[in-house]
MARLO-909800 format. One record per residue (C-alpha): residue number from 1; residue in one letter; y, z, x. Coordinates in Angstrom, 3 decimals, decimal comma. Layout:
BEGIN
[NUM; 'A'; [Y; Z; X]]
...
END
This chain:
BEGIN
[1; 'X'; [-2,995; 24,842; -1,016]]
[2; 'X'; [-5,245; 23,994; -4,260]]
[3; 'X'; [-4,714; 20,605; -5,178]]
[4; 'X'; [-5,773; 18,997; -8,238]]
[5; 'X'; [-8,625; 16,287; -8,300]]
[6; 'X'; [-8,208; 13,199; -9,947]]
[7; 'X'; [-12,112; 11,963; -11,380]]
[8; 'X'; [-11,436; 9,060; -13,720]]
[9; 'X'; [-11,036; 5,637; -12,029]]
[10; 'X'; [-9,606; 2,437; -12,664]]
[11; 'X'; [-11,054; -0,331; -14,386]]
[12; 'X'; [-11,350; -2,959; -11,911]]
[13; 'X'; [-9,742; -6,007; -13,724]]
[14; 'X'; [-6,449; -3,933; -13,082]]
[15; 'X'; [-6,295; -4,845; -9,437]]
[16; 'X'; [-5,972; -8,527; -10,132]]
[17; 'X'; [-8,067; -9,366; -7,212]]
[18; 'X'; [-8,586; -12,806; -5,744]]
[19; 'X'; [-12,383; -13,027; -6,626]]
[20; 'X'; [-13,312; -16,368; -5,932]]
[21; 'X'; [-11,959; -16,601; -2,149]]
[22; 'X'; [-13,035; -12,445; -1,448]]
[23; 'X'; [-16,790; -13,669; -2,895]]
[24; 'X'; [-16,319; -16,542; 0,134]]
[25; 'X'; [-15,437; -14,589; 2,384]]
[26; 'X'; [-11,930; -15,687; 2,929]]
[27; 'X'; [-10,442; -12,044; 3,415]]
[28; 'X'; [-13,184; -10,941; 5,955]]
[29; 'X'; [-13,328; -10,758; 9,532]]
[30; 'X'; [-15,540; -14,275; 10,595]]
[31; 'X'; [-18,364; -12,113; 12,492]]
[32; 'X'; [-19,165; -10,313; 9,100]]
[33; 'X'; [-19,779; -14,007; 7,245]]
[34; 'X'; [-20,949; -15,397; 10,693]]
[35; 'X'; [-23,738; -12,354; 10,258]]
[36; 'X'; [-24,529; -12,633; 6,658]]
[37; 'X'; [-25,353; -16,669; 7,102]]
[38; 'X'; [-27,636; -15,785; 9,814]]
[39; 'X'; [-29,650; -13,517; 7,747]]
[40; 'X'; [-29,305; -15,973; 4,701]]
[41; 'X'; [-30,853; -19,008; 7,067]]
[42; 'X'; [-33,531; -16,702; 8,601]]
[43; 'X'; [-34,052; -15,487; 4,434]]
[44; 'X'; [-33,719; -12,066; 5,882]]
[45; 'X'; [-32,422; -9,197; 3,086]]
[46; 'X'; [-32,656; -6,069; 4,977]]
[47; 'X'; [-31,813; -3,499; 2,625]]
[48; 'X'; [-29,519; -0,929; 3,987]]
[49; 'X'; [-27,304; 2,222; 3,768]]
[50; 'X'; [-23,751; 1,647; 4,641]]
[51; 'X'; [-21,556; 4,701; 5,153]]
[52; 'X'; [-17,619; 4,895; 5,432]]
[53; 'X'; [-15,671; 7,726; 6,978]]
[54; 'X'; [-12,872; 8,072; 8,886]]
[55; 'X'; [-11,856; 10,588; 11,601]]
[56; 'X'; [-8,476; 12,600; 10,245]]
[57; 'X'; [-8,038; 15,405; 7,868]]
[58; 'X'; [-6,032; 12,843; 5,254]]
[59; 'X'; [-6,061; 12,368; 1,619]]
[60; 'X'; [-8,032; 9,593; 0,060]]
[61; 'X'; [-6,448; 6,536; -1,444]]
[62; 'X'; [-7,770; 3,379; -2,273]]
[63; 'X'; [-11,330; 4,230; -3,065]]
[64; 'X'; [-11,192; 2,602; -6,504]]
[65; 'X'; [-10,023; -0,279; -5,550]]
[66; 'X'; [-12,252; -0,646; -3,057]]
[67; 'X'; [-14,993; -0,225; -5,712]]
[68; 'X'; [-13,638; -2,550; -7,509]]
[69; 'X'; [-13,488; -5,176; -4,793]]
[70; 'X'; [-17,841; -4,594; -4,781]]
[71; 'X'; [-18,021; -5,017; -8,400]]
[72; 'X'; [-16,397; -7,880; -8,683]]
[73; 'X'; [-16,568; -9,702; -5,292]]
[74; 'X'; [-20,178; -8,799; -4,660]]
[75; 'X'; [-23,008; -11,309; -5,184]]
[76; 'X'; [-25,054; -8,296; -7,232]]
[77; 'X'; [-23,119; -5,591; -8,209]]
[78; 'X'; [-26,043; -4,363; -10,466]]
[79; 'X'; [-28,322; -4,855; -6,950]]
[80; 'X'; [-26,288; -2,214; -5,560]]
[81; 'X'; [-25,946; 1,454; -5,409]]
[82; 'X'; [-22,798; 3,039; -4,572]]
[83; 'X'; [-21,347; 7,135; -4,453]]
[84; 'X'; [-17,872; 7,504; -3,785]]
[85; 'X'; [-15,528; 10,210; -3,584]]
[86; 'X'; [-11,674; 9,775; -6,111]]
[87; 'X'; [-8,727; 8,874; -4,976]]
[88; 'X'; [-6,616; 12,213; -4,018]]
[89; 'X'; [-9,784; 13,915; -2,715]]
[90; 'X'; [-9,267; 15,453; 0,510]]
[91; 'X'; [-11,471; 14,689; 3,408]]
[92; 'X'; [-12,244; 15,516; 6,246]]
[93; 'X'; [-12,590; 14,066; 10,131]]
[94; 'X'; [-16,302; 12,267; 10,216]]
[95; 'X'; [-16,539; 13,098; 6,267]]
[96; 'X'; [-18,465; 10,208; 4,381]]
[97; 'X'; [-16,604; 8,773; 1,592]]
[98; 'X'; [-18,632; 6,207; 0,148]]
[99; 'X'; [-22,304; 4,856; 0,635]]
[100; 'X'; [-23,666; 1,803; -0,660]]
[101; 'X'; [-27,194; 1,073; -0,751]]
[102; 'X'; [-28,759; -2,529; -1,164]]
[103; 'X'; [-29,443; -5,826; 0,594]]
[104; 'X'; [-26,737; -6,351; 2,935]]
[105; 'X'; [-26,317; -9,755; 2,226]]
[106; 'X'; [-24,933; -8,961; -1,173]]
[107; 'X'; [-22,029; -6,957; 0,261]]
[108; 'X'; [-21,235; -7,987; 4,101]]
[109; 'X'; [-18,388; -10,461; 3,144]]
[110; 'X'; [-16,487; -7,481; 2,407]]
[111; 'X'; [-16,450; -5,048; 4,740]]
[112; 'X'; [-13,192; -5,591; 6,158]]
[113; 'X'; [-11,480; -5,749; 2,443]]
[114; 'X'; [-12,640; -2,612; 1,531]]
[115; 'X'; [-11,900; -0,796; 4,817]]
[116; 'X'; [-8,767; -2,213; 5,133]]
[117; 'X'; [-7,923; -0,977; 1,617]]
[118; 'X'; [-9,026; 2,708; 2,044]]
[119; 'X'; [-7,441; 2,235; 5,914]]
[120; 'X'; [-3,563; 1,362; 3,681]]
[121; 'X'; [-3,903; 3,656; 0,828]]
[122; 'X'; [-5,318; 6,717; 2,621]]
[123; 'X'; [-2,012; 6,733; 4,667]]
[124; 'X'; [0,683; 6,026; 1,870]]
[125; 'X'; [-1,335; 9,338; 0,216]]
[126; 'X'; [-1,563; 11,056; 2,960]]
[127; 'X'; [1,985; 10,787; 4,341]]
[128; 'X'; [3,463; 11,654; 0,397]]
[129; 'X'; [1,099; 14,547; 0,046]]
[130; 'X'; [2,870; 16,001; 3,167]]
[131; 'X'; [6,408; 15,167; 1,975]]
[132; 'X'; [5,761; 16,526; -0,943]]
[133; 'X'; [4,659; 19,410; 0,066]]
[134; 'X'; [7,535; 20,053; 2,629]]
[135; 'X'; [9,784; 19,643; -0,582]]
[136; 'X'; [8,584; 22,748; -2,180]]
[137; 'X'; [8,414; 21,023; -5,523]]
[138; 'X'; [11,241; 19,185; -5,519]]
[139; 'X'; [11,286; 15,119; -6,878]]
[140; 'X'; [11,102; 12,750; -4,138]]
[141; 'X'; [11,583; 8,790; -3,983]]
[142; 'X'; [9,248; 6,672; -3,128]]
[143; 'X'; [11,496; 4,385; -1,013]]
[144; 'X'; [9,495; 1,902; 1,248]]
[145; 'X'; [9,536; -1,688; -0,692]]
[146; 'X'; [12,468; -3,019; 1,090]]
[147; 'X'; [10,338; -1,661; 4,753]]
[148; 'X'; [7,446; -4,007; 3,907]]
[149; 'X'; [5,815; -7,116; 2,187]]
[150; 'X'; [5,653; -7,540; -1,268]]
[151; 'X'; [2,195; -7,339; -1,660]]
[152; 'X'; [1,985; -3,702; -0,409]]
[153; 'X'; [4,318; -2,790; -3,387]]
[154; 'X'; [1,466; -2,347; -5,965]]
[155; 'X'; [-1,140; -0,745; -4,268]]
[156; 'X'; [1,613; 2,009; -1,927]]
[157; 'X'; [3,144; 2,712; -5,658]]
[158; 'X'; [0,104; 3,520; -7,312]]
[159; 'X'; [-1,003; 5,873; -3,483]]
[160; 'X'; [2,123; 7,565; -3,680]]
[161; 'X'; [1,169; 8,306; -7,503]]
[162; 'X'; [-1,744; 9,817; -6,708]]
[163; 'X'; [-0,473; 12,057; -4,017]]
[164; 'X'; [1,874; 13,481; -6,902]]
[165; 'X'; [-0,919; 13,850; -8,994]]
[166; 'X'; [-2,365; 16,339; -5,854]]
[167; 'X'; [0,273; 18,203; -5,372]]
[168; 'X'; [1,081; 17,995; -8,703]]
[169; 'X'; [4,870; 17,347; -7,951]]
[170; 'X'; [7,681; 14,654; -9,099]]
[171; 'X'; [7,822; 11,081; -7,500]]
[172; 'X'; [9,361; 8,301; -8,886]]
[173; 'X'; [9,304; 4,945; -7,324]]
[174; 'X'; [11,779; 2,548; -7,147]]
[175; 'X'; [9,985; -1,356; -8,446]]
[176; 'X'; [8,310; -1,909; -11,703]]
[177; 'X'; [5,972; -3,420; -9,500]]
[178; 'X'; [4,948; 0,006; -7,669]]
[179; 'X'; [4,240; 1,901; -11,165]]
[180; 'X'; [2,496; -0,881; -13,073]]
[181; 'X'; [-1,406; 0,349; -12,137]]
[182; 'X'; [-0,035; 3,603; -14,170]]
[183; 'X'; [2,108; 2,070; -16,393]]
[184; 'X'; [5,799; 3,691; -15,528]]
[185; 'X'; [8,924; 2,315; -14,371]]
[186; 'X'; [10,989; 2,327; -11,256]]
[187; 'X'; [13,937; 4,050; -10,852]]
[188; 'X'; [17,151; 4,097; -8,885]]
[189; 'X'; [20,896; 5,030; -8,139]]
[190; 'X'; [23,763; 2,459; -8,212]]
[191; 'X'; [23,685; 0,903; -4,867]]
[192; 'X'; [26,581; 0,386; -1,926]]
[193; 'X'; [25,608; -3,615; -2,956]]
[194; 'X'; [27,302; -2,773; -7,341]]
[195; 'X'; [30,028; -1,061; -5,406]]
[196; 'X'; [31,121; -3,832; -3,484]]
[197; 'X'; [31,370; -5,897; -6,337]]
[198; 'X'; [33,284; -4,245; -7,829]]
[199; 'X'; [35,392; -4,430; -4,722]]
[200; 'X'; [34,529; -1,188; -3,186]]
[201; 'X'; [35,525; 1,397; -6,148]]
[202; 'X'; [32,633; 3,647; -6,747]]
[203; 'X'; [33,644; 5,177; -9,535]]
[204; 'X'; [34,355; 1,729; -11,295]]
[205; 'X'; [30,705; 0,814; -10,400]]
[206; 'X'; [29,868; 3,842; -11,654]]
[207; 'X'; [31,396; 3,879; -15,149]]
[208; 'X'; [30,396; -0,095; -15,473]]
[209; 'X'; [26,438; 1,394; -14,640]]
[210; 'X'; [26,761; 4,392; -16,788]]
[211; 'X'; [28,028; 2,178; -19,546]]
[212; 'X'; [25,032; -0,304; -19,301]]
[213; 'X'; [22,174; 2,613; -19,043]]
[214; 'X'; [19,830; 3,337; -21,211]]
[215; 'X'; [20,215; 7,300; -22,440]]
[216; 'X'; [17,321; 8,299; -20,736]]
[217; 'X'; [18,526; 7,052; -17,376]]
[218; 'X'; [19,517; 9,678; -15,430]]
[219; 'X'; [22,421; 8,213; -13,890]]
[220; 'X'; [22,839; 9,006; -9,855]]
[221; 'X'; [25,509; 7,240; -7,904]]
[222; 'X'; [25,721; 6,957; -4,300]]
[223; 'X'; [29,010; 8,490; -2,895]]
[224; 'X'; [29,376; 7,385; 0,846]]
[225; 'X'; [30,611; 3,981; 0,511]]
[226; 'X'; [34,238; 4,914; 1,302]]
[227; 'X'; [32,733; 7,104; 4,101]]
[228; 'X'; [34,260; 10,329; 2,349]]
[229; 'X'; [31,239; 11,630; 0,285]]
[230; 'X'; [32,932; 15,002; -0,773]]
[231; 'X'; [36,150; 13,332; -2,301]]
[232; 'X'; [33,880; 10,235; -3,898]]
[233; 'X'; [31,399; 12,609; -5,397]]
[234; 'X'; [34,119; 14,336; -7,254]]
[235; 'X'; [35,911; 11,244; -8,297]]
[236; 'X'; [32,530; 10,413; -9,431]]
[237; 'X'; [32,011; 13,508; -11,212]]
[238; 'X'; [35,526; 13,803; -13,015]]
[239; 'X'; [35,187; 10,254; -14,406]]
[240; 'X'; [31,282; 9,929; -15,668]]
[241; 'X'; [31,205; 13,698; -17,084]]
[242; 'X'; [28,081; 15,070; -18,295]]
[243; 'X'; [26,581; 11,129; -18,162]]
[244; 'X'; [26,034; 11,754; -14,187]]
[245; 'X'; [23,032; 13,443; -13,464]]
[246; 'X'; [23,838; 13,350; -9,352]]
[247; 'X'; [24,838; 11,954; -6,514]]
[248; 'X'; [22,861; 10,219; -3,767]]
[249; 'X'; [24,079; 10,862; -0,013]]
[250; 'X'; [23,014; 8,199; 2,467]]
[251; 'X'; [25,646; 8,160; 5,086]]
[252; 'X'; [24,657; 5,997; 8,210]]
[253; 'X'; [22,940; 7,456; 11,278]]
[254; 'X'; [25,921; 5,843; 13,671]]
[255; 'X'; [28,709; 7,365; 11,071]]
[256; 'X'; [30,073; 10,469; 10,472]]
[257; 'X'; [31,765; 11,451; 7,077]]
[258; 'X'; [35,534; 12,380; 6,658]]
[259; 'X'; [34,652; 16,261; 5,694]]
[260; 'X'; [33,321; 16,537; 8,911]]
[261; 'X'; [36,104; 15,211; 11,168]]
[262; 'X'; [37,408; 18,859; 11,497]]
[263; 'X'; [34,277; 20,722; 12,220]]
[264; 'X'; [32,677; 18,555; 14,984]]
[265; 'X'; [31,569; 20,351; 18,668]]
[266; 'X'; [28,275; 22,326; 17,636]]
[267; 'X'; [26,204; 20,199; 15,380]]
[268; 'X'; [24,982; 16,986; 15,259]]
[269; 'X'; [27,373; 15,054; 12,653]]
[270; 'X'; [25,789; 11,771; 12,196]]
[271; 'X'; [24,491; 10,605; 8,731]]
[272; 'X'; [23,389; 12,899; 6,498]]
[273; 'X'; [23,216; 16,582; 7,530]]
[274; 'X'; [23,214; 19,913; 6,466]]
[275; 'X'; [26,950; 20,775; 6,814]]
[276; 'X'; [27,711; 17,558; 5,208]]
[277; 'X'; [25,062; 18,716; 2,006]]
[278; 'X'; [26,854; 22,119; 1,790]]
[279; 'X'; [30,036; 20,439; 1,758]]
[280; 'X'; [29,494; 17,948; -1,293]]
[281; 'X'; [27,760; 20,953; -2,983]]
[282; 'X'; [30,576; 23,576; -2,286]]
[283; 'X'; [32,956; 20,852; -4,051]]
[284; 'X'; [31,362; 20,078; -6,830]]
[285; 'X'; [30,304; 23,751; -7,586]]
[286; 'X'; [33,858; 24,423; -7,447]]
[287; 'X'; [35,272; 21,818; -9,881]]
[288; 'X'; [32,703; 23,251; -12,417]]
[289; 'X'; [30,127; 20,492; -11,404]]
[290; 'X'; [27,055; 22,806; -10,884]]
[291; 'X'; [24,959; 20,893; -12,873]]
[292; 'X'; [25,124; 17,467; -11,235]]
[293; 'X'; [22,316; 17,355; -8,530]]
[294; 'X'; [22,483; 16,426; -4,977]]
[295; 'X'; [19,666; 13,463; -3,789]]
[296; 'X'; [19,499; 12,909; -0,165]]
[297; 'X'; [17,748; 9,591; 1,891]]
[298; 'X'; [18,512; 7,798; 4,918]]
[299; 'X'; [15,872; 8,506; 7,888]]
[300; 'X'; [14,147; 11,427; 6,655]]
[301; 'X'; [10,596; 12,055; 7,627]]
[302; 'X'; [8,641; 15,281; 6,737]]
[303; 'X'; [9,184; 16,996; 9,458]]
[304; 'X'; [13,364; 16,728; 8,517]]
[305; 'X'; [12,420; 17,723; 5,046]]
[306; 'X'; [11,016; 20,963; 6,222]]
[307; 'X'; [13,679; 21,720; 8,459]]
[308; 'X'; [15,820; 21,411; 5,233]]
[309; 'X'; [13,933; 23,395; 3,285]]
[310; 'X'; [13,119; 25,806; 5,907]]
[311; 'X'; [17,229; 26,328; 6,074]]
[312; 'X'; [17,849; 26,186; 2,402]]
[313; 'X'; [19,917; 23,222; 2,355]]
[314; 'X'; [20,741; 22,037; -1,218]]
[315; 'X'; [19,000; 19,630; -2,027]]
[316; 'X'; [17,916; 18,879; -5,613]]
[317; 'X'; [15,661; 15,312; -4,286]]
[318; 'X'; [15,028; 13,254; -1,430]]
[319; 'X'; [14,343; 9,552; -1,202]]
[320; 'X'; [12,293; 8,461; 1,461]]
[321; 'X'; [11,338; 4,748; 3,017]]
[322; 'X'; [9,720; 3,461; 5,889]]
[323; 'X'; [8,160; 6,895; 7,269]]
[324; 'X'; [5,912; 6,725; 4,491]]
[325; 'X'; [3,893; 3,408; 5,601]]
[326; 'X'; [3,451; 4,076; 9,462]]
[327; 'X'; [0,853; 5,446; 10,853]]
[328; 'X'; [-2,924; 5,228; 10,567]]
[329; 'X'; [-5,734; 6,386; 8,823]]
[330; 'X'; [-8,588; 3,466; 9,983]]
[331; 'X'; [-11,315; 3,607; 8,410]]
[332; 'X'; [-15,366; 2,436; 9,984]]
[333; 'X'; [-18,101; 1,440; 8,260]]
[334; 'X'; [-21,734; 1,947; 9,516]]
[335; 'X'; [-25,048; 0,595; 8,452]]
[336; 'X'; [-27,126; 4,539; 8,997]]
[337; 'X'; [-30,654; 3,203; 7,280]]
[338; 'X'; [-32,316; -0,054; 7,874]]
[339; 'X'; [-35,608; -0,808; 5,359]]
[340; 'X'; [-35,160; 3,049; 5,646]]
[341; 'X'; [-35,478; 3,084; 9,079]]
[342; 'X'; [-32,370; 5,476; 10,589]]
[343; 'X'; [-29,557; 3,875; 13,102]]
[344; 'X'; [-29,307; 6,057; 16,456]]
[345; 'X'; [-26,256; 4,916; 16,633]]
[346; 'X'; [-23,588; 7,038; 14,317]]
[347; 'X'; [-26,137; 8,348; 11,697]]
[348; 'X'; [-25,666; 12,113; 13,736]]
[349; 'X'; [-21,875; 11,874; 13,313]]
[350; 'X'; [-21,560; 11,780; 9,704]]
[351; 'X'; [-20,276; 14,706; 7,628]]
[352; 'X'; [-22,993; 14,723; 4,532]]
[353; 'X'; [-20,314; 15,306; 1,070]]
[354; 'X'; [-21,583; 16,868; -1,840]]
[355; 'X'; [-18,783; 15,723; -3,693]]
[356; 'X'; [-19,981; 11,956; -3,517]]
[357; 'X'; [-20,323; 10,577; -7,409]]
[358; 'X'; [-22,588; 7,806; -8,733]]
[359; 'X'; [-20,279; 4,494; -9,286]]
[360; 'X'; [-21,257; 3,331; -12,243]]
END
């Protein structure tokens, strides 16, 4: 697939970094300060070459805010020279993706910010890039924030950006928090929690929304509340008009819906399925409801999207969570050139990259 790269980087004050306690060391693994003090009190400077690489074919995220962790965390930044791939470039196994060149004293506090940095955001991109992909275009959620700490919100929203920006695809996310580094906003559906208070009625949630929206909101209202997602979506549909832009099925894993009941014995019926899709769709297309779109979430992973796809299920969008932030993508960082003397220990195992730019 050609993807599109991404070569302008963020300026580093956007990351809102703790500088004073990542210059102490604070955020580092002990044997990295424990290291640096020793060369300080033996007023050793060796001057080295670190590289970083890790050892999947993945996606790259995080690389300018791991730059900007050395500019401004760093006890030189102008003492130091750094090349660096962009965030969304794809790499791969062994492939270096940054080098920085100076005394290592000036950088070693950091190591294990930086890694741990690329290590987070190269998975987030990696895992959207392949759920975007497996959507064949269509707009997916970005859905993990209520699978994880807070603090993972910014840095995951602006990873899943840049996969979008790859695949060059739609994909919202759901906090303000996750879209700030790009400046959008986070979207969403009226959840089960509106519905129940308004004492269960969906479609009184759902005019009470739809009259509060802003007119570029698309409005999308989940329909399983009552368990009976067909029958809710047209309720849904019949009262909001053409101010519904779709409906959001999310049926439990443990329950299966009321159009169902009938057809049980050769499929799985649980949550949210491909008979249960066709049914919602069937309805609404046959009401005269063609236009309102069908969003799916609830336990998909990429491998379910593509079985979706692969079956033409119709699907307009899918929001997915927690599938997105597991896994791992670790990344190592090795000192190859001592006072230009090479390291037998990894310096063979490197990819070289052509594609690695001058930081300025």
């Amino acid at each position: 697939m050609e993807t599109a790269r991404v070569t302008r980087r963020l300026d580093p004050e956007v990351f809102d970094l703790p500088v004073e306690k990542m210059k102490a060391g604070w955020y580092t693994d002990a044997y990295f300060n424990h290291a640096r003090d020793t060369l300080l009190a033996d007023g050793r400077r060796p001057r080295v070459v670190m590289q970083v690489f890790q050892k999947s074919r993945a996606y790259l995220g995080g690389m300018d805010e791991s730059i900007a962790v050395l500019k401004l965390c760093s006890h030189d930044w102008e003492a130091l020279t750094v090349h660096a791939l962009f965030d969304g470039d794809r790499i791969e196994p062994w492939e270096t993706v940054m080098t920085i060149e100076g005394d290592y004293t000036l950088f070693a506090h950091l190591e294990t910010v930086y890694l741990g940095v690329l290590a987070r955001r190269t998975l987030v991109t990696t895992n959207v890039v392949a759920v975007l992909e497996a959507a064949n275009g269509k707009p997916v959620i970005f859905m993990p924030a209520r699978h994880d700490h807070h603090r993972n919100q910014t840095g995951d929203g602006y990873a899943a950006y840049v996969a979008g920006q790859v695949v060059g695809a739609e994909i919202g996310v759901t906090t303000d928090e996750q879209a700030s580094w790009w400046g959008g906003k986070g979207v969403g559906t009226v959840p089960h929690a509106l519905i129940s208070a308004y004492g269960g009625n969906t479609v009184l949630a759902a005019t009470k929304f739809a009259e509060w929206a802003p007119g570029d909101l698309n409005v999308t209202v989940l329909v399983d509340f009552e368990n009976h997602s067909v029958e809710t979506a047209l309720e849904v549909a019949r009262a909001l008009g053409p101010r519904l832009w779709g409906v959001r099925l999310d049926t439990s894993e443990s329950l299966v819906d009321r159009s169902l009941w009938g057809e049980m014995g050769d499929f799985r019926p649980t949550g949210v399925n491909e008979r249960l899709v066709h049914n919602v769709r069937a309805a609404l297309d046959a009401d005269g409801f063609e236009r309102i779109k069908i969003v799916v979430s609830g336990g998909f992973t990429v491998e379910r999207i593509r079985e979706f796809e692969r079956r033409g299920v119709p699907v307009d969008a899918y929001g997915i969570g927690s599938s997105l932030i597991r896994g791992s993508n670790d990344f190592t960082g090795d000192v190859v050139l001592t006072d230009g003397r090479p390291s037998a220990k990894v310096g063979r195992r490197h990819s070289p990259s052509q594609r690695l730019e001058l930081v300025g």
